[in-house]
C-alpha positions as a LaTeX table, in Angstrom:
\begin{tabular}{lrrr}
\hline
Residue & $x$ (\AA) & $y$ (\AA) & $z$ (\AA) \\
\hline
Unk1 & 119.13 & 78.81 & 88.24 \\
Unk2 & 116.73 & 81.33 & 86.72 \\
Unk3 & 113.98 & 82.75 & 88.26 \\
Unk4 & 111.37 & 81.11 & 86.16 \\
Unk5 & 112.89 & 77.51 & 87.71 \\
Unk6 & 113.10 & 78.95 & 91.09 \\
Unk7 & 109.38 & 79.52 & 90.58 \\
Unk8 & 108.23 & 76.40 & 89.32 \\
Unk9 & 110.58 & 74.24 & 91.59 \\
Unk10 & 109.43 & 76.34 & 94.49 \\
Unk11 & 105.96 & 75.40 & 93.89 \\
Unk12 & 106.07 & 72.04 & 92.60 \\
Unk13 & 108.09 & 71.52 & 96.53 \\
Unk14 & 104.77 & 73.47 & 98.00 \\
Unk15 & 102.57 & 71.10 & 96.40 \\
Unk16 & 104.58 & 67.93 & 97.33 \\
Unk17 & 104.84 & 69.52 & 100.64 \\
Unk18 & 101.57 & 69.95 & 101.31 \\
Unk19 & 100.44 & 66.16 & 99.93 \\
Unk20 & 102.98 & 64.81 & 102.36 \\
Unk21 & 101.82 & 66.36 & 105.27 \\
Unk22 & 97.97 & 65.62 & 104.77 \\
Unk23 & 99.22 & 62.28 & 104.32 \\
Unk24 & 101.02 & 62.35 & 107.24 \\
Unk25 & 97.79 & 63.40 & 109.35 \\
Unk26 & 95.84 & 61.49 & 107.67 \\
Unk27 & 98.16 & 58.19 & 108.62 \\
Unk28 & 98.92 & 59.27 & 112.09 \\
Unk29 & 102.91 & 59.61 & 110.82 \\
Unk30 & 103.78 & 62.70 & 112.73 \\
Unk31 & 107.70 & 62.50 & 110.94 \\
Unk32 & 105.76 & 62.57 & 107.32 \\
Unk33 & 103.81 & 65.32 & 108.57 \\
Unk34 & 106.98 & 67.23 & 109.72 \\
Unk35 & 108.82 & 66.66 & 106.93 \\
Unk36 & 106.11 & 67.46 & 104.16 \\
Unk37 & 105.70 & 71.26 & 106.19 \\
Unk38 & 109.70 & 71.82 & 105.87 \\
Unk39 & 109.24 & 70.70 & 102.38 \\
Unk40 & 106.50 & 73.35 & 102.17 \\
Unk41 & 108.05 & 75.93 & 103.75 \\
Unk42 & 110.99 & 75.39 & 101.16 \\
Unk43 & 108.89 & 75.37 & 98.49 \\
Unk44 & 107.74 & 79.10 & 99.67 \\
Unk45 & 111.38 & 80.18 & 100.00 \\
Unk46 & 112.24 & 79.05 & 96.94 \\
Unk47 & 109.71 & 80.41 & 95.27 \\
Unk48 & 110.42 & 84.40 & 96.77 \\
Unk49 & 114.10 & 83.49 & 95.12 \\
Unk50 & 112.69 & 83.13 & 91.93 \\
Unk51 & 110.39 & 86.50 & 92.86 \\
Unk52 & 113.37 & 88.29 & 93.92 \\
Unk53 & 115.80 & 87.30 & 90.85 \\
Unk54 & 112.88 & 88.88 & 89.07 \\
Unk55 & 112.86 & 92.08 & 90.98 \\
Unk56 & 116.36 & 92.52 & 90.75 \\
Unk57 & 116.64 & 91.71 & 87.00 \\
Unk58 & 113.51 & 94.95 & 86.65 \\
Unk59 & 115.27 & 97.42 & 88.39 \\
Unk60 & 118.49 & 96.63 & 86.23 \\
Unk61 & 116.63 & 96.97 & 83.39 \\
\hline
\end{tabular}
């Protein structure tokens, strides 16, 4: 995967995160609001790959 799609993947799983889990509170569903902040927190390490491939691929140049 390239860095770029790390990036945008990462984010778009931050965002989807993040609407899960307010809808979680917002419901009362405690398991939705679990699972959108793991999807969040994904999102966020996913992202860094994508920061890191980019990094890497400066310092080689």
């Amino acid at each position: 995967m390239s860095s770029t799609t790390d990036k945008i993947k990462g984010a778009a799983n931050q965002a989807a995160g993040t609407v899960r889990e307010g809808a979680g509170k917002a419901v009362g569903n405690k398991e939705m609001e679990v699972k959108g902040a793991a999807q969040k927190a994904k999102g966020k390490i996913q992202e860094g790959v994508g920061k890191a491939k980019d990094a890497v691929k400066k310092a080689i140049d």
